[in-house]
Backbone as CSV, one residue per row, in Angstrom:
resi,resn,N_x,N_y,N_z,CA_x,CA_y,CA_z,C_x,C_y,C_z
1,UNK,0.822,-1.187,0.000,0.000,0.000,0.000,0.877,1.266,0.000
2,UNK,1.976,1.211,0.860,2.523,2.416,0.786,3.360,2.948,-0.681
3,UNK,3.966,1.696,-1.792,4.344,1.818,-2.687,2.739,2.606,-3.665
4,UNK,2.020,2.398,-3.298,1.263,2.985,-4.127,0.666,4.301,-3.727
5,UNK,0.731,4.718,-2.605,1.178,6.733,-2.136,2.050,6.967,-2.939
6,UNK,3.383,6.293,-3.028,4.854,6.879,-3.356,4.346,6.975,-5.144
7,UNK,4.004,6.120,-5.462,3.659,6.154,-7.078,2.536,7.350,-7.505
8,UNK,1.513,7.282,-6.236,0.284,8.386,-6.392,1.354,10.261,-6.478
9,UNK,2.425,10.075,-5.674,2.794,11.588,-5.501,3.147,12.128,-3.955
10,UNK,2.835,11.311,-3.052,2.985,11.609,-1.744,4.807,11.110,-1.525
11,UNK,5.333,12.277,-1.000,6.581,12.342,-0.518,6.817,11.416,0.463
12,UNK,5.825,11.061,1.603,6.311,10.513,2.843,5.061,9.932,2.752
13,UNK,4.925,9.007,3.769,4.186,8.295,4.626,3.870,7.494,5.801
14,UNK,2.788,7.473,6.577,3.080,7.015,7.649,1.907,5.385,7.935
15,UNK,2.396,4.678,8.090,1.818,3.544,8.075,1.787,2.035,9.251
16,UNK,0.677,1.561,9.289,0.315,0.521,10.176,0.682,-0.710,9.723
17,UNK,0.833,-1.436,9.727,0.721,-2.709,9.193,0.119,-3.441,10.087
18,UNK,-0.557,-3.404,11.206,-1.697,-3.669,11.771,-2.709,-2.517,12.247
19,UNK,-3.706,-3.235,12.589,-5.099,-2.314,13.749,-4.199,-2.411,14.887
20,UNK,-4.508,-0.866,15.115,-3.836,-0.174,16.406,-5.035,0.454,17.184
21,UNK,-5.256,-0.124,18.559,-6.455,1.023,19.417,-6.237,1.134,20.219
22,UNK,-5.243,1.780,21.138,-4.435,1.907,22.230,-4.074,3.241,22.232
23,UNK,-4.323,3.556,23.691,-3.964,4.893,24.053,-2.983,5.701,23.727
24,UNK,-1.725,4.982,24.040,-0.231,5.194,23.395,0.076,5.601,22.150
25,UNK,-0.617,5.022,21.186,-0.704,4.977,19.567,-1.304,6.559,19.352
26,UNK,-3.334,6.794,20.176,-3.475,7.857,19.793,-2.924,8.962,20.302
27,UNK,-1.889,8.277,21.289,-1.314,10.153,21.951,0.093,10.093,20.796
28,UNK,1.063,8.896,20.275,2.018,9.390,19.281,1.505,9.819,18.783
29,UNK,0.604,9.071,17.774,-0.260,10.058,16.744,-0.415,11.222,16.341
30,UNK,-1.453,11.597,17.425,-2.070,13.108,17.663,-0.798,13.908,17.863
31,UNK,0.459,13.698,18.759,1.430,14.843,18.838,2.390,14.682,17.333
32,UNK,2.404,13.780,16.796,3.124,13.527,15.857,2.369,14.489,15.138
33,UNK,1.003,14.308,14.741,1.228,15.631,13.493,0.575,17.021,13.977
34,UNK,0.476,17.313,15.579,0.263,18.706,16.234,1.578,19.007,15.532
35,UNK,2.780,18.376,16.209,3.893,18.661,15.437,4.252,19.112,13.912
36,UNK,4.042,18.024,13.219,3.953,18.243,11.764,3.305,19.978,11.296
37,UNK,2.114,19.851,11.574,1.395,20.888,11.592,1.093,22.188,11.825
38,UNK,1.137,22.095,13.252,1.074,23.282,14.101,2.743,23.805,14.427
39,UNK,3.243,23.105,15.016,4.886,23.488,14.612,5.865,23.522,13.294
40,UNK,4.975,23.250,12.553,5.811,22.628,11.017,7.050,22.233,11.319
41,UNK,6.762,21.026,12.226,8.553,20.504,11.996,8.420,19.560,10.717
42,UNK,9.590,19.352,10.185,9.839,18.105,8.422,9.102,16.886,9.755
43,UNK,9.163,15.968,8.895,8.625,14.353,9.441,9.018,13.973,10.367
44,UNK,10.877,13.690,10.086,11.360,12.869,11.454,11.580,13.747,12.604
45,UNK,11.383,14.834,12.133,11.598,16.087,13.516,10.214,15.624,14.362
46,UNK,9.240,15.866,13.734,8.021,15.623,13.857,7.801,14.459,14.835
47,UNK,8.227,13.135,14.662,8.351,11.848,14.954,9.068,11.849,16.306
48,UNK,10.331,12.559,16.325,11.293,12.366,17.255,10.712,13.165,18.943
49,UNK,10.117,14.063,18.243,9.243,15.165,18.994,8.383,14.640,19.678
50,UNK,7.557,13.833,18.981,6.176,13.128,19.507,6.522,12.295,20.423
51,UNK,7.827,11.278,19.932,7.770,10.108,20.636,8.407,10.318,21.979
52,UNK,9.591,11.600,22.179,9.754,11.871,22.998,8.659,12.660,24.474
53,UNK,7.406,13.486,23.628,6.602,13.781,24.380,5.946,12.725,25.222
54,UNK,5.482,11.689,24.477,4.966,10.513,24.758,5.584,9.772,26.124
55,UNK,6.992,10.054,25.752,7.951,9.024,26.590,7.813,10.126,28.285
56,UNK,7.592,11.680,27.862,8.479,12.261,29.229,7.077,12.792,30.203
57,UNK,5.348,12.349,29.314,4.472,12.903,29.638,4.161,12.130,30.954
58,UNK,3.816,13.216,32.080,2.898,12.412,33.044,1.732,11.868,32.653
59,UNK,1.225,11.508,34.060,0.019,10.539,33.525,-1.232,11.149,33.288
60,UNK,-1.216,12.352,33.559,-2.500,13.193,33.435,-2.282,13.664,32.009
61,UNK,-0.686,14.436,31.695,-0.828,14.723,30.511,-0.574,13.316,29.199
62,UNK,-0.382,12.367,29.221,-0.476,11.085,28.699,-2.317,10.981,28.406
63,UNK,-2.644,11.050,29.225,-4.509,10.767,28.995,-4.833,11.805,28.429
64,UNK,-4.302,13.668,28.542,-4.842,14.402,27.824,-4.292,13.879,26.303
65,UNK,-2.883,13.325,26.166,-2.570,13.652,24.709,-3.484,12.443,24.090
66,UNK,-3.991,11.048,24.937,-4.262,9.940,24.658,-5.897,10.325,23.724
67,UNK,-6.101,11.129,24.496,-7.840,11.500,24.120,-7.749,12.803,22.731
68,UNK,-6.514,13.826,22.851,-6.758,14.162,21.854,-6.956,13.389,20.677
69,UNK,-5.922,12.307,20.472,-5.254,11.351,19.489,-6.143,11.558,18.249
């Protein structure tokens, strides 16, 4: 699937290769492209950003980022 983004025109992509429904997933997620987005960091800035938020969030802010997702 992802060879066929790259053929459609999309530069990057981000992909599952399974169903994901876990809290964890929607808080990378969601900060991964607040990031992207709202900070315009490039991708892996983006990525490195998130996963570190993820990693340093308490548990209150973990459930806020979990629910933005």
């Amino acid at each position: 699937m992802q060879r066929a983004f790259h053929y459609a025109g999309a530069r990057n992509v981000v992909a599952s290769l399974w169903k994901v429904n876990d809290p964890a997933t929607a808080a990378l997620m969601g900060e991964f492209y607040r990031q992207l987005w709202e900070e315009k960091q490039p991708p892996i800035e983006a990525l490195r950003r998130a996963q570190l938020a993820v990693y340093r969030a308490g548990e209150k802010q973990f459930k806020q980022m979990a629910a933005r997702g």
